[in-house]
N, C-alpha and C positions, 0 to 999 in steps of 0.2 A: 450761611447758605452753602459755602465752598465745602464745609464739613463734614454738610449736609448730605451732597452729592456723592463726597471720596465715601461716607460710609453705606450710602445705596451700592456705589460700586464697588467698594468690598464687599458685599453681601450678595452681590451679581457673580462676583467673579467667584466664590466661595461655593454658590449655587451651580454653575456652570463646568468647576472643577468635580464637584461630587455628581455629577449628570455621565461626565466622563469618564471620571472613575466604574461607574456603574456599569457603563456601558463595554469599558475594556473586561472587567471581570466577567460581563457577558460573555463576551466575545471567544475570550481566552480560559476561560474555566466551566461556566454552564455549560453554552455547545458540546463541553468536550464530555459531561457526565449524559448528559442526552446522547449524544452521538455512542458515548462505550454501548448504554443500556439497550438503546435498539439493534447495535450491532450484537452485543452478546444473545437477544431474542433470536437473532438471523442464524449467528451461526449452532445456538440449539437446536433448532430446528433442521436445518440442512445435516446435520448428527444426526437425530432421528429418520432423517428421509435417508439418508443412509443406511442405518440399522434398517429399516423397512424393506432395502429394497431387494429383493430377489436375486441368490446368490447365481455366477454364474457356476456352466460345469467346469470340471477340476482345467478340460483342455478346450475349455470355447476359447475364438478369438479376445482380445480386450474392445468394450466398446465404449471407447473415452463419451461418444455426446450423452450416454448415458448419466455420467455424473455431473452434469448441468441440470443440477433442480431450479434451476430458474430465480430461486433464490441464493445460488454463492456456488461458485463451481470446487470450492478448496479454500484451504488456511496457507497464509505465507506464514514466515518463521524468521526471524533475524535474531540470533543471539546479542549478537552486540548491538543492536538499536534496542535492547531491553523491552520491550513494545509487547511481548505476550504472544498470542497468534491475531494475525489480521485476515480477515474474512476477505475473499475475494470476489467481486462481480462485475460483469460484464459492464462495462463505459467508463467515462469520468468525467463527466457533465457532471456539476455540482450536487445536483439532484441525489447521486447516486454517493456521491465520495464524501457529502454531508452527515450519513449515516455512520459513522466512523469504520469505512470498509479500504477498500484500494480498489482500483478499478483498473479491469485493462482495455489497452484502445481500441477503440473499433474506430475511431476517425481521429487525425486525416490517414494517417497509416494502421493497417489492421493487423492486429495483435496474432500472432501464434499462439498455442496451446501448448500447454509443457509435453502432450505426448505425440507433438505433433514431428515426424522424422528429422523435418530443419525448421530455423525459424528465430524470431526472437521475441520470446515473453515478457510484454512489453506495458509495466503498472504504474498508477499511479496514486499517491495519496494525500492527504493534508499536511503540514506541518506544524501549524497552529488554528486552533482550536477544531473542534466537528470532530473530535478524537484525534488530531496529531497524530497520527500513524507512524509517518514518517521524519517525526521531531526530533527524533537522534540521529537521522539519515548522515551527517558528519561523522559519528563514531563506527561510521562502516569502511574496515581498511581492507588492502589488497588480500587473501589468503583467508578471509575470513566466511565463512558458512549460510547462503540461502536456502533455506530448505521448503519447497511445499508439498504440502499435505492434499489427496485427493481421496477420496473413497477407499482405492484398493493399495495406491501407492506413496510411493515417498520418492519426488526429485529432487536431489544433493545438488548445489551449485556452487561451482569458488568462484568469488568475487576476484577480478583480474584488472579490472582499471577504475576511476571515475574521472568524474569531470565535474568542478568541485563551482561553475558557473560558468552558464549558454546561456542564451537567448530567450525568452517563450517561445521563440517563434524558430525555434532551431529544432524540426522536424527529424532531420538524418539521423538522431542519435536513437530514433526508433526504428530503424529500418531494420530490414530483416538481417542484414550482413552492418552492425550497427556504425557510423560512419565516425571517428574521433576518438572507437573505441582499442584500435590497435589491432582489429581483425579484417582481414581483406578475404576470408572465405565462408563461405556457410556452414553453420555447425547449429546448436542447441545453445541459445542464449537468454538470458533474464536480463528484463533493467530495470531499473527502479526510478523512478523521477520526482521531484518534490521542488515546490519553489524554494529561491534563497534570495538574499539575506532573510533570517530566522523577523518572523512579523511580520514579512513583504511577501509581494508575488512579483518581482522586478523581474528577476533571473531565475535558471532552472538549475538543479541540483541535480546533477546522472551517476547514478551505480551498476557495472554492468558485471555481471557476471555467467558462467561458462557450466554448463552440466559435465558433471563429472561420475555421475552412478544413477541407478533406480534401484529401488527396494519394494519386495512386496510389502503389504503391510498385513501384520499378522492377528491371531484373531483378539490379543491385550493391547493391539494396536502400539506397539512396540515402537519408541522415537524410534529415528537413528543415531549413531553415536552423539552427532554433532548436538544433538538438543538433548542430551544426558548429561 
């Protein structure tokens, strides 16, 4: 009888183990092939509504709300988090950052635009699974290169501090003058955010970094250096 039971519950526990197995490789590897595939649908398209859209003249003003097609306003670019280009779009409700994109804030603090005169460009993304965007956010060091992509332009950003674990609930590091990041005046700022320890959402992961140039972009759509 007693042998009886330990081999039902070997065969329970055996059951239980492959149920969770299944479940993490869900988790941490399908989401992530779902999330590339509809985000690479998103940002072909946003390419094309581009290409589509009606150039301006050589001296009209720029009109940044123009390159919000609704579906992705821009590609970010991190050389050192190895990631490819990440499609950007407005929130970061799960809803949005499950698609394997980044998102920028609009609540509780609302996000600048990179061509906005001050401000801070303020994203965020997964780090495990739903495309882990932001799964290398660690190999991001001081001096190293943010670059995003919009329609006409290319903003150059160097990375100047992080903060390698906050709170969830530690808001300031999005502020427009970002608060723990070593800057006390307004200028052109990116951050990046992603939960940490790697598997959890305990704590928050911050990368801030500082505009340093604009580049037009030209008509072979030429990187800039930093992504060559």
């Amino acid at each position: 009888m007693i042998a009886g039971f330990l081999s039902l519950l070997g065969e329970l526990l055996i059951t239980v183990g492959l149920v969770l197995g299944l479940f993490v490789a869900y988790s941490l590897w399908w989401t992530n092939v779902l999330a590339d595939r509809q985000a690479s649908a998103r940002g072909d398209q946003v390419r094309r509504q581009w290409q589509s859209a009606p150039a301006q003249a050589p001296n009209a003003p720029a009109q940044p709300g123009a390159l919000d097609t609704g579906d992705g306003i821009g590609f970010l670019h991190v050389p050192s988090m190895d990631n490819g280009e990440v499609l950007v779009k407005p929130g970061t409700a799960p809803d949005v950052l499950n698609d394997g994109v980044a998102g920028y804030y609009t609540d509780p603090v609302k996000s600048a635009l990179p061509w906005d005169d001050k401000g801070n460009f303020t994203l965020a993304a997964h780090r495990d699974g739903h495309g882990a965007k932001f799964h290398n956010i660690d190999k991001v060091k001081n001096g190293d290169a943010v670059v995003f992509e919009t329609r006409d332009t290319w903003y150059v950003y160097k990375v100047f501090a992080e903060l390698r674990q906050t709170s969830k609930y530690n808001v300031d590091v999005i502020n427009p003058v970002p608060k723990e990041s070593g800057k006390t005046a307004p200028g052109r700022y990116i951050t990046l955010t992603t939960c940490t320890p790697v598997y959890t959402s305990k704590y928050r992961y911050i990368v801030w970094g500082e505009l340093v140039r604009t580049e037009k972009v030209d008509e072979k759509r030429t990187p800039p250096a930093e992504l060559r």
